[in-house]
N, C-alpha and C positions, 0 to 999 in steps of 0.2 A: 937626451932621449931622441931617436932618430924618427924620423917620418910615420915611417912605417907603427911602431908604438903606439903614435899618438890616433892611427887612425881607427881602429877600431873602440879607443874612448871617447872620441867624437862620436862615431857612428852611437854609440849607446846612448852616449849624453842627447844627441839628437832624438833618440826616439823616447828617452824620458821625458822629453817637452810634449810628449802625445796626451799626457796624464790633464794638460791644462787647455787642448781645445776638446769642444765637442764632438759629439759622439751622433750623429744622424743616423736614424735607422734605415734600412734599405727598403726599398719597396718590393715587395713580395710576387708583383707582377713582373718586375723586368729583372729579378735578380735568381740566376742559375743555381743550384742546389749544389756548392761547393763552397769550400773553406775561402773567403772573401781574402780579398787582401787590404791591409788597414791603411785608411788614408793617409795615416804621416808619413808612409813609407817614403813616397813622393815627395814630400817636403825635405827628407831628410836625404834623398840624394841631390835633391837640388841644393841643399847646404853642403855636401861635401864635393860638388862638382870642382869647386876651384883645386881644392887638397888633392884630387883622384888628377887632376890635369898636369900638376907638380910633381905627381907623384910617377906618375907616366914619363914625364920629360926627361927626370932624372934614372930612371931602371933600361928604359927603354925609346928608343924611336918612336918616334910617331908616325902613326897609320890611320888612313883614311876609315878603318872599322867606327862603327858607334863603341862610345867611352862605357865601360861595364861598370858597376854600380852594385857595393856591398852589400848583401843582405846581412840584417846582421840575426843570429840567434831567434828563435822564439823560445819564451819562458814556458815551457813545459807544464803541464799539471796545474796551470794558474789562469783563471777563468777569467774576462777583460770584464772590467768593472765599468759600471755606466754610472750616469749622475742623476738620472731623472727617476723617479716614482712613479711608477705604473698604479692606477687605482683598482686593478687586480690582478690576482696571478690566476693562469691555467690549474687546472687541478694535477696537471702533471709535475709542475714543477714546484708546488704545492706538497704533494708525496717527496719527493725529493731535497725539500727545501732548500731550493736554488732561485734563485731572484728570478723574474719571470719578465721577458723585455715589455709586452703588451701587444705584440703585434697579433693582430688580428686578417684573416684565421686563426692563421697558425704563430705561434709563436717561434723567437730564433732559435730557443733553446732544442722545442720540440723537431723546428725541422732539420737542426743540426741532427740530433738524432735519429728521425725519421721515425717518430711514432706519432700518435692522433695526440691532437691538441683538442682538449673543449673548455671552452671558461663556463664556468659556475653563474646562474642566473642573477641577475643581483635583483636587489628586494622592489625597486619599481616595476621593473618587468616583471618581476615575480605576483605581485599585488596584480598588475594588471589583466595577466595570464587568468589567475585564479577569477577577479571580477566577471572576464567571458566567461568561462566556464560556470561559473556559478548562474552568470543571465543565462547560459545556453539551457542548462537544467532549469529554472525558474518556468521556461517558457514550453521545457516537455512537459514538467508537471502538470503548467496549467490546460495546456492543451487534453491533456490524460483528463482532470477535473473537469474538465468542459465535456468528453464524450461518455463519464462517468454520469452525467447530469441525466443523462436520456434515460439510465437504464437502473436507476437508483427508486427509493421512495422517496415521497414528495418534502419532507421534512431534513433528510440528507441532501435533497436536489437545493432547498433554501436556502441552505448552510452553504454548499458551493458556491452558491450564485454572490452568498452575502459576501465570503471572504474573496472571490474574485473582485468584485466590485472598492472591496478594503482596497485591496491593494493593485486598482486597475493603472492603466496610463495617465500621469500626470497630464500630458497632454489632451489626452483623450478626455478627461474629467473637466479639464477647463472648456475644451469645444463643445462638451457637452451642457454646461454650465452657460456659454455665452447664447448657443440656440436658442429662437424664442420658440415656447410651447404652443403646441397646434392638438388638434385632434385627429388620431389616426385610427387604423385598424388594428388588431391586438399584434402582429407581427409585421415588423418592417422587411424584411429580409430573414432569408434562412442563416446568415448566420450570427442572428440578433444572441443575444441570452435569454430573449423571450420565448425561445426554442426549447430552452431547458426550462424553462418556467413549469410550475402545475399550474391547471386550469381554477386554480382557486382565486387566482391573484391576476387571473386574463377574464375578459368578456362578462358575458352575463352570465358567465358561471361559477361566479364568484361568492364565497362561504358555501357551496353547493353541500357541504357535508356538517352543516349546523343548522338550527334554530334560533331565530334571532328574535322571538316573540315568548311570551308567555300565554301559550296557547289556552289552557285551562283558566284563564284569568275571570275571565266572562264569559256570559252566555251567547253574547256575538262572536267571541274568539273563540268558543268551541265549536259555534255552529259550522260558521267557517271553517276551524283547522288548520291544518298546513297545506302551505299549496310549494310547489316545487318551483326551481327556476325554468322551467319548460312550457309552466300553467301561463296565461297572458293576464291572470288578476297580477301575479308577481312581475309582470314586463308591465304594468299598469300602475303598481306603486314606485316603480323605477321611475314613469313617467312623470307622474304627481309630482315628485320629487324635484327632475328635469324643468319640469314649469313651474313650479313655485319659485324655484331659484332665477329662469328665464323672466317672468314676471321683475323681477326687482332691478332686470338689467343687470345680471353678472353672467359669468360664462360657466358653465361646469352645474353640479348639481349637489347638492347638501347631502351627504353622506351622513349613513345611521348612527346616532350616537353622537350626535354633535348638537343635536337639538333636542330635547326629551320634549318640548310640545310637537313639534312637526312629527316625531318619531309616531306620538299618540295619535297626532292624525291622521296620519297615514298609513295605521296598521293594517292588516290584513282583511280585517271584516271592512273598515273602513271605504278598501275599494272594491271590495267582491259587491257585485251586480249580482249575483243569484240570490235564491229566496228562501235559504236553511234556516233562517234567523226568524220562521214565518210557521205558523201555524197550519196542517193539513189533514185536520179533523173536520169531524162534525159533530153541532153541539148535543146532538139528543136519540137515544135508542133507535135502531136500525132492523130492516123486517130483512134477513140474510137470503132472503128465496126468492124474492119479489123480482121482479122481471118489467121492463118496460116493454109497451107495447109490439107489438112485432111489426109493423111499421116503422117504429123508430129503430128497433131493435137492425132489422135491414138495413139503414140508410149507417149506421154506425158501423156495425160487421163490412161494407161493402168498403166505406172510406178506408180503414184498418188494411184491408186487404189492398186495397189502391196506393196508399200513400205510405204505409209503414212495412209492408210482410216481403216488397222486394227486396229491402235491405235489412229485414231482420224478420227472418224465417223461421221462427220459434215455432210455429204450428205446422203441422201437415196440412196444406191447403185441401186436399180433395177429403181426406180422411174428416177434417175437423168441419169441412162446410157442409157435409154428407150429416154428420153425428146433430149439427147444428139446425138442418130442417129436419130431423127424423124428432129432435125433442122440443123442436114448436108444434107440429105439423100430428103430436103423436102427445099420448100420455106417458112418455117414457120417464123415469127420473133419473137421472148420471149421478153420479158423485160429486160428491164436495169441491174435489179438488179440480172437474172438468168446470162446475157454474164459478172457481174463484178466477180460473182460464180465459172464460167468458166475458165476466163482470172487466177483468182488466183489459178484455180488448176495446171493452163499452168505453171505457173508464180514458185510456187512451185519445178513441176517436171523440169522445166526447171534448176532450180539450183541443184536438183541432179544430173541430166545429167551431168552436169561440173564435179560435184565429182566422180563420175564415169567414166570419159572422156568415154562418148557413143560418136558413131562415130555422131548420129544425133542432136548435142548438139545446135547447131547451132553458134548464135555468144554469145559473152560475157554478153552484157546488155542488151539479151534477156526477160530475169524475171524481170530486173526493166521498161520494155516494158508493158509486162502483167501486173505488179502492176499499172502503169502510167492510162492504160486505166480502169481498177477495182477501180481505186481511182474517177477518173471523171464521171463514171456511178454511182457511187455508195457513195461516199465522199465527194460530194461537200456540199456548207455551207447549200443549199432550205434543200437536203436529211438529213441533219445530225440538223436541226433543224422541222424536221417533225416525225411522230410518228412513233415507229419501228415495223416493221414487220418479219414473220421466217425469211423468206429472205435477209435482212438487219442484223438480228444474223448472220447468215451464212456469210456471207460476210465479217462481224467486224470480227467472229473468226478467220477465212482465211486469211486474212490478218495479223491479229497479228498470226499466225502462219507460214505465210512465213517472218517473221520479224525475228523470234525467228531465221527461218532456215538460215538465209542472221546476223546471229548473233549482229542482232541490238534488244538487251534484254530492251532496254531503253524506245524504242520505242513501243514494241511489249507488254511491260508492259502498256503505257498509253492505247492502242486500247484494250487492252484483258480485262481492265477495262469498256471502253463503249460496248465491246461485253456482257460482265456480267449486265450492268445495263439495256440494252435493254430487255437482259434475261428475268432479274428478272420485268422488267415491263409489259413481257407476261405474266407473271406468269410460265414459263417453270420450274421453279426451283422448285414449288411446284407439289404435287401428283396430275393427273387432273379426276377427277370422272364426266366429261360433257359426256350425254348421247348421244350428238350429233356427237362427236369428232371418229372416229372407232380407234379401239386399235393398231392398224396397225400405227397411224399416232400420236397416244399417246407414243408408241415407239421409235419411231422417235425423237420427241421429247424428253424425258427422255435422249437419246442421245446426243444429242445436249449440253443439258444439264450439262453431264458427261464429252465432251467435255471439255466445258467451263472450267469446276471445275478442273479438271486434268490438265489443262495446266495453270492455274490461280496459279494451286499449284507448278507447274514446275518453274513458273517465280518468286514465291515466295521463294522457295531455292535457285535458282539461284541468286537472288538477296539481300536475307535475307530479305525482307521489309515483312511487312503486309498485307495480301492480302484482298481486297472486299470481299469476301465471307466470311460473316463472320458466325461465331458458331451459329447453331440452328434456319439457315433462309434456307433449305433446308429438302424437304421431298420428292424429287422425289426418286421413286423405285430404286434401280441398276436394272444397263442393264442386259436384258437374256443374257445366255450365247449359244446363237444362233447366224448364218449369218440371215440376213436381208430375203436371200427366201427364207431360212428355216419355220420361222415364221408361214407359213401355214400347217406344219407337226403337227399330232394329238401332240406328247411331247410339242413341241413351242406353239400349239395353247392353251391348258390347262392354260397353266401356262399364257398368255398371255389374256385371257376371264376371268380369276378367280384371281381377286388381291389380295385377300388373301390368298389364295393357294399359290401365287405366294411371297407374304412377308412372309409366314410362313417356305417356301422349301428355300430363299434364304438366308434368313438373320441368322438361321440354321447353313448356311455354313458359312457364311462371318466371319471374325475376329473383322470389324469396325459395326458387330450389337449393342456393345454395347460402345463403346470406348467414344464416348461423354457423357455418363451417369458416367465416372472417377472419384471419388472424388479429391478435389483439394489437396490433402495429404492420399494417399491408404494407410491402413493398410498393414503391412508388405511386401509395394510395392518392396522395394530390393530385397527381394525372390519369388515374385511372378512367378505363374504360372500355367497357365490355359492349363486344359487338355480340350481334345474337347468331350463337350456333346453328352450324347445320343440321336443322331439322323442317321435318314436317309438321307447319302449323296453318296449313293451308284449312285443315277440318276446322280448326273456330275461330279463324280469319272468317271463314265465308257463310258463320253462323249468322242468324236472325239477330235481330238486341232481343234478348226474353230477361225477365227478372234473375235466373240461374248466371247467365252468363256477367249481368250487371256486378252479382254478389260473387263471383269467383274471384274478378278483378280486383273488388271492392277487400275483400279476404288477401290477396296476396299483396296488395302495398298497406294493409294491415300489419303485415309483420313485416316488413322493411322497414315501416315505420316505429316497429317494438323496439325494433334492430338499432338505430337508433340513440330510444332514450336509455337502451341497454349500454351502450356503446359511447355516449354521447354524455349524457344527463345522470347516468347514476353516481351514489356516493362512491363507489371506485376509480372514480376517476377522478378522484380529489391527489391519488399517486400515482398517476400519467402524467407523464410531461406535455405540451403544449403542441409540440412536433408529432409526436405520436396521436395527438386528438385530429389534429388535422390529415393526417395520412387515413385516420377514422372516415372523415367529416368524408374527404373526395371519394374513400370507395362505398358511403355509401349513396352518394349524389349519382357515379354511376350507376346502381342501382336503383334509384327512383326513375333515371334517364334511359332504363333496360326496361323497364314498365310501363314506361309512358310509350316507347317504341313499339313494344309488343302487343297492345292491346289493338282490335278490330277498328276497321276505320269507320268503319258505324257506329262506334261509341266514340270517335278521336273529336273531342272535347274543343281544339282547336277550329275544327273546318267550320266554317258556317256554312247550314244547310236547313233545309227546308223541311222541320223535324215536327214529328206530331209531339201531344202530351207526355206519353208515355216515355218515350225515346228524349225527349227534352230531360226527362227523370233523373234519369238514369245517369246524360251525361253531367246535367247538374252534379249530382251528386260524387262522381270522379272527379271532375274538376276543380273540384273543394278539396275535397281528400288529397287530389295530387299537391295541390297549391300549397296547402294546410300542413302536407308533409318537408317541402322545399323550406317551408320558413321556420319550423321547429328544426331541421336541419344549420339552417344558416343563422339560426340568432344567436347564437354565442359571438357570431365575428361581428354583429353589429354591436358598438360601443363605442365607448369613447375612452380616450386615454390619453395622456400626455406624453408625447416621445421627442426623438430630433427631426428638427425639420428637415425633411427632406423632399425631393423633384418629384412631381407626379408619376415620371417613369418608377420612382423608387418605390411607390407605394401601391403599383400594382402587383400586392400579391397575392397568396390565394385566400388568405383571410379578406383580405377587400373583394377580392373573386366574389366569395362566398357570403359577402355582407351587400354586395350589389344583386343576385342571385336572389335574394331573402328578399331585397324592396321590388324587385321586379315580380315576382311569385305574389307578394301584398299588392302590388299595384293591378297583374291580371286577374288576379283574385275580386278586388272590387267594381274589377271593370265586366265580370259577369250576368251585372246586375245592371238594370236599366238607370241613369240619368234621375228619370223622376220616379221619387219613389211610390211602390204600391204594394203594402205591406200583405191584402189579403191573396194578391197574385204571387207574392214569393211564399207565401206559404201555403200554397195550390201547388207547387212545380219544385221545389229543395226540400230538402230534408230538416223538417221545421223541425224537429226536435234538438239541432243541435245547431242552426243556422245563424244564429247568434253568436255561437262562441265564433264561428269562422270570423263574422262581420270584425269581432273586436278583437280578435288576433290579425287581422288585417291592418284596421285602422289602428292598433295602438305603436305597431309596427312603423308605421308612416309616421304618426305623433313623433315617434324618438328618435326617428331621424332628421324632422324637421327641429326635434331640442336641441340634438345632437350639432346643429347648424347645414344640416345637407353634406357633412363631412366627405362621405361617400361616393353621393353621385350632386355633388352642386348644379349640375344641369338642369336635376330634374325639380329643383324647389318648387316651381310652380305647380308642377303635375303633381306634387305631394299634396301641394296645400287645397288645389281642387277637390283632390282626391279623399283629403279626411273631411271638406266640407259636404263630398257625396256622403259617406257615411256618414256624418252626424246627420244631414236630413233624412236618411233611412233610419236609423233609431229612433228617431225623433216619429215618424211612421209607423214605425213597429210598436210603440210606448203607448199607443191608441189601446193597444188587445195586451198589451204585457207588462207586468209590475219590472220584470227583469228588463226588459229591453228601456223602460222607465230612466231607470237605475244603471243601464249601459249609458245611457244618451247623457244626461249628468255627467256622467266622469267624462266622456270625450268632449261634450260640451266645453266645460271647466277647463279641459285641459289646452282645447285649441286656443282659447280666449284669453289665457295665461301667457299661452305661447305670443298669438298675436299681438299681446300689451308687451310684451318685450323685445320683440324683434319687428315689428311693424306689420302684420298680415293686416288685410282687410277680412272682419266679418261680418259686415253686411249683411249678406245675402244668406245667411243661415238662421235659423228660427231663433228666433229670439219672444222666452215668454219663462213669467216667472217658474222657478220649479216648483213643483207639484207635491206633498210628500207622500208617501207611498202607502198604500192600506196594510194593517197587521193584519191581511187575511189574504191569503191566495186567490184570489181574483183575477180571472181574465180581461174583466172589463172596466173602465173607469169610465168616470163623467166625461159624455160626449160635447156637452157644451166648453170645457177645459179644452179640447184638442182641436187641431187644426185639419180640414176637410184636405186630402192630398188626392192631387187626380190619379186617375187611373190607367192612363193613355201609358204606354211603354216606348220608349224613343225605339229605331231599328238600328239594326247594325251591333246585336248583343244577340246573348242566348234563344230571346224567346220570342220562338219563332208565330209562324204567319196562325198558325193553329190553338194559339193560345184562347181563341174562342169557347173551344168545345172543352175546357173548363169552368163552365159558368154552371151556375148554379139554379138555372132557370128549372130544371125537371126534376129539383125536393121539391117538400110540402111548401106551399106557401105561407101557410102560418106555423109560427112558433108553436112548439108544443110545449106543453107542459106535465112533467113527468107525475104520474098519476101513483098512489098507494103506499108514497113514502116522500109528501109534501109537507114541508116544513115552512114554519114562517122565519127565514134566513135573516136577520137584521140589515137592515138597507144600507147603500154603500156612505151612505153619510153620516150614520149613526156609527162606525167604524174610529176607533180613534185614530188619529194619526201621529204618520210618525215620522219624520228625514230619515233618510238610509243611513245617510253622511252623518248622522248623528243624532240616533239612537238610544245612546249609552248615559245613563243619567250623571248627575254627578258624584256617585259613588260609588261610578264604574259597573253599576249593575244593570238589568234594566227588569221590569215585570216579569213575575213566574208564570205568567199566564199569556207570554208574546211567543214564546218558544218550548216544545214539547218534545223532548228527545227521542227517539224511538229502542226501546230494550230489544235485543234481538232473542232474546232468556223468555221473557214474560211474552213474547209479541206486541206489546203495547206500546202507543204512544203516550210517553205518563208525564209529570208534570214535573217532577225534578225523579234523580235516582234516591234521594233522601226526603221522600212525600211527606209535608204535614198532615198531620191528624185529619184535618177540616177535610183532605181532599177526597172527592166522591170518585166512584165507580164511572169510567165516562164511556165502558164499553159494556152491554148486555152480553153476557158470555153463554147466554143459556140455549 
């Protein structure tokens, strides 16, 4: 076989040695998109160079050319086989099923080809892929459930919160878990979950939409009744509570239901201070026509008109004092229902007297004399089941206003209700455009009116409850801000002939023109703030202070105030969320701050000035009102609560706003009042009829934030703790001429003293003397040897100004009179049995049928149960 033969079965045999080295794949970056050439190649010319040099030598010469070098054959249609295992194929080669190299991108196979290579996910990547996605949805949904929270009901908003909370951040649950627990205000930040929260499970408005007594139990528990979370008996058994537990040295407060003896004693009658649970009869036949002297009869009409008719204008002042000397002065006889009008003005001034110790006061259960015979002219079952007339309004109001003043709220709520439905059955409540009717007498009534509403609204804070008037069934005008003779002066007259003139000039000023138009969730309500429109309010800016203009003001943060517990405190808001109460809370704080702006700087409450009686009145009594409203606005954010700790900067938010807002309003509130007390000069110059309830919505205010531990404003500890020692020695003042103010001074007593054994106050310096217990008789007056002589002197630098002189009582009679023609022998104040307020209740939960007398609104009577035994007598002459 010659040379030539053999070389091309070497060249083969050389490239079938390819099959036993490796196979390296190429790199994908630096290798050009053409058919590669195999690495044995080279090998295998390098093994034939000797044979191709031989091979040369003999065919031909040699030449300085490079020596050329066989290629041998490529196997056709025969794909080169690799040795390794890729741990996946592309899907292309896959569909094809052809071995698939792994190179990544692109595989060799595909780019041989030139089509798209993509490999198939494999199951880690795949799992992990899915896991993001899955978190990515977990956290739109939750995000969705979180803005869902705002706009749901309160029981779907629970449910959110609950399953967020399931299934919150591990992490976040443990840092929440290691925080230690402080007391905050109800919302850390906007974007707590307490955002979404309902106000049932925030602040003091907590079970807002339940009973948590068995009201009908006893006769102290109905006397009392329900009181609301807005009333300050129910911020007063919060308190009880707060000290009791403070007392023992622990932090927080004993929650209902955890203790069934503290529960019983601190139920509801347990802390009410007022005097429903008290008898306000008298024991023996009554002459219904009998008249005191006209002497006395003056000195009582004149008080009434001085101290009660500027803020509560029930009578036509010219008309009724006209009508009033023409039937002493004259043998005229009126009507029934004018002498039951009369009797309860008597009836009225009479119980100031006592607070005042006037020399002409006469005897003790003078005023429940006056009520006895106002009730049988005027309240018996014929009258109270016949149709009503002004007359019969007047009457109903009067009487639930001297109810309020004799601090039976219980009572004075059921009548102030049939005063308002007689109302609204004349239609008084509405605007009256009868052409028959003269504006004079349209007035009048609008009056009446405002009356109504105003004191409906009084007994509705007092009490927390609901009141009949309800949202958007009134459209009487506000009162001018004129006295009643005025009214014929060309200014009163205008505005009094032109009612649109007169709605366009008033409502201008007023704060509450637009307050019922509130949405139920104001945009950007926590910062609201309403500046006053361009208008002309120059005409009663530069008015005189007269009683009209006191009572206009007095009427329009009335209903801001409505606005409010409408807004604020009702059971509808048990499904509001937490966010939307406070967007409530701030527009309507601008609104009490649009009121306080607008009013005349002759009644601005703030300025100290050099103010007579009358004008001290006046502003006393806005000052209270304003204050009074600020802190029924702000007490839901005062509370306490367990959250995460967080930086002072964090915790200023508008719930702390608004809980700091609340003790400063309690604190100017208290500081209206002089240093040392003097109980018969505060009830010469404030609105004694309800001056009490202010005092201890003030003071209980302070109490719970000093249980609270000063959460709020820790700066001010001190200034708290002075500040509840001023009020308790004013109760303690006041409890001289009052069963209730008695019974006020007790519970703050009690409660400071609780506080101070457990956090360390001194109380020293506050009256210490044992307690007293209370007469089962409505009594103004108690044993003067029991109380302590307080001076009289008023420190300066407070309300009452340099004229508080020409208050004195030096030009009545100097001797007590004694009421002539319907004298009884009263049983004396020691012959009285007694009885603790604090407990009452005997031990089997009952207490005597004859401590308490319900009054039927059906019969007119005050009767002795609604299911009378046989033995009981006739205890009124109906004849």
């Amino acid at each position: 076989m010659t040379m030539d033969e053999q070389t091309p079965k070497q060249s083969i045999e050389g490239l079938s040695s390819q099959k036993e080295l490796p196979t390296e794949p190429l790199d994908h970056k630096h290798t050009p998109i053409a058919i590669p050439r195999p690495a044995s190649v080279t090998d295998s010319a390098s093994t034939l160079k000797p044979s191709t040099s031989k091979l040369g030598s003999s065919s031909r010469p040699e030449s300085n050319g490079p020596a050329k070098v066989a290629i041998p054959r490529s196997r056709s249609g025969i794909a080169p086989r690799y040795g390794r295992r890729v741990p996946r194929a592309c899907e292309s080669c896959r569909s094809r099923k052809t071995k698939c190299s792994g190179d990544t991108p692109v595989c060799r196979q595909c780019r041989e080809l030139r089509i798209s290579c993509q490999y198939p996910v494999g199951w880690k990547e795949k799992t992990k892929k899915q896991v993001e996605w899955l978190s990515e949805k977990a956290v739109d949904y939750e995000n969705m459930l979180k803005d869902l929270g705002s706009y749901v009901e309160t029981r779907t908003a629970d449910r959110i919160k609950t399953l967020l909370d399931k299934y919150g951040n591990e992490n976040e649950s443990s840092s929440n878990a290691s925080a230690p627990s402080h007391s905050v205000t109800p919302q850390d930040d906007i974007g707590d979950a307490d955002d979404l929260s309902s106000p049932s499970s925030i602040g003091s408005l907590e079970a807002i939409d339940r009973v948590e007594e068995d009201l009908n139990r006893t006769e102290h528990s109905r006397a009392t009744g329900f009181m609301g979370k807005n009333s300050e008996i129910t911020w007063m058994q919060r308190l009880q509570r707060e000290a009791e537990h403070r007392s023992k040295g622990l932090a927080g407060s004993l929650e209902p239901g955890q203790s069934k003896r503290q529960d019983d004693d601190l139920a509801l009658h347990a802390v009410n201070y007022h005097l429903d649970d008290m008898d306000i009869s008298v024991p023996q036949p009554v002459d219904v026509y009998a008249m005191p002297p006209r002497e006395l009869a003056d000195k009582l009409f004149d008080d009434y008109l001085r101290t009660v008719h500027p803020f509560f204008p029930m009578i036509n002042r010219p008309l009724f004092s006209s009508q009033y000397r023409t039937f002493f002065e004259s043998a005229a006889q009126p009507g029934d229902k004018w002498l039951a009008i009369l009797n309860m003005i008597f009836a009225i001034a009479s119980k100031h007297a006592h607070l005042i110790e006037a020399p002409w006061k006469g005897e003790d259960k003078d005023h429940l004399l006056y009520l006895t015979r106002a009730r049988i002219l005027s309240m018996n079952g014929d009258i109270l089941f016949s149709h009503p007339d002004l007359q019969q309004v007047q009457v109903e109001g009067l009487i639930a206003f001297y109810l309020l003043s004799s601090d039976q709220i219980n009572r004075a709520w059921r009548i102030s209700a049939l005063a308002v439905r007689s109302a609204i059955t004349l239609g008084i409540n509405m605007k009256s455009t009868s052409p028959t009717t003269p504006n004079v007498s349209k007035e009048a009534r609008y009056r009446v009116w405002w009356c109504l509403y105003t004191f409906e609204h009084m007994l509705g804070i007092m009490t927390g409850r609901a009141t009949c008037i309800l949202d958007g069934i009134c459209t009487t005008p506000l009162p001018l801000p004129f006295e009643e003779d005025q009214l014929q002066e060309p200014e009163a007259a205008e505005l009094l002939n032109n009612s649109h003139l007169r709605d366009d000039k008033i409502n201008k000023v007023m704060a509450s023109a637009w307050v019922r138009h509130m949405p139920l969730n104001p945009t950007g309500g926590k910062d609201a703030t309403h500046k006053s429109r361009q208008r002309d309010n120059s005409w009663v800016k530069n008015l005189e202070p007269n009683p009209g203009l006191c009572h206009l003001y007095y009427c329009d943060l009335a209903v801001v105030t409505q606005e409010i517990v409408n807004k604020v405190y009702s059971t509808d808001c048990v499904m509001v969320p937490w966010a939307h109460i406070e967007n409530r809370i701030g527009e309507l704080r601008s609104r009490i701050d649009l009121w306080y702006k607008s009013i005349p700087s002759t009644l601005d409450f703030k300025q100290k000035t050099d103010d007579g009686p009358e004008r001290l009145r006046y502003k006393l009594a806005l000052a209270l009102h304003f204050y009074s409203a600020r802190i029924t606005l702000g007490r839901p954010c005062l509370c306490r609560r367990d959250a995460r700790q967080k930086s002072p900067a964090d915790r200023s938010t508008f719930s702390h706003e608004m809980a700091v807002i609340t003790l400063e309003s309690a604190m100017s509130m208290l500081e209206l009042i002089p240093d040392e007390p003097s109980a018969v000069q505060l009830y010469e110059v404030s609105p004694w009829w309800c001056v009490l309830h202010y005092i201890m919505q003030a003071s209980t205010v302070l109490l719970l934030e000093l249980s609270f531990g000063s959460v709020h404003m820790p700066e001010g500890e001190q200034t708290f703790i002075n500040l509840a020692k001023k009020s308790v020695r004013w109760l303690y003042a006041m409890s001289e001429h009052s069963v209730a103010s008695r019974r006020a001074w007790q519970l703050c007593d009690i409660s400071l003293r609780r506080l101070a054994e457990g956090m360390g106050f001194d109380t020293s310096d506050i009256p210490s003397t044992t307690y007293q217990p209370a007469p089962t008789s409505t009594l103004d007056s108690t044993d003067n040897s029991q109380q302590n002589t307080f001076s009289t002197e008023m420190n300066n630098g407070n309300m009452w100004g340099p004229h508080l002189e020409d208050l004195s009582l030096t030009n009545h009679l100097n001797q007590p009179y004694q009421l002539g023609g319907d004298n009884y022998n009263y049983p004396a104040f020691s012959e009285i049995p007694d009885s603790d307020p604090m407990n009452s209740v005997s031990a089997d939960g009952q207490i005597a049928d004859d401590l308490y007398f319900p009054y039927d609104p059906i019969s007119g009577e005050f009767i002795r149960s609604f299911f009378p035994h046989d033995n009981d007598d006739n205890r009124w002459d109906q004849s």
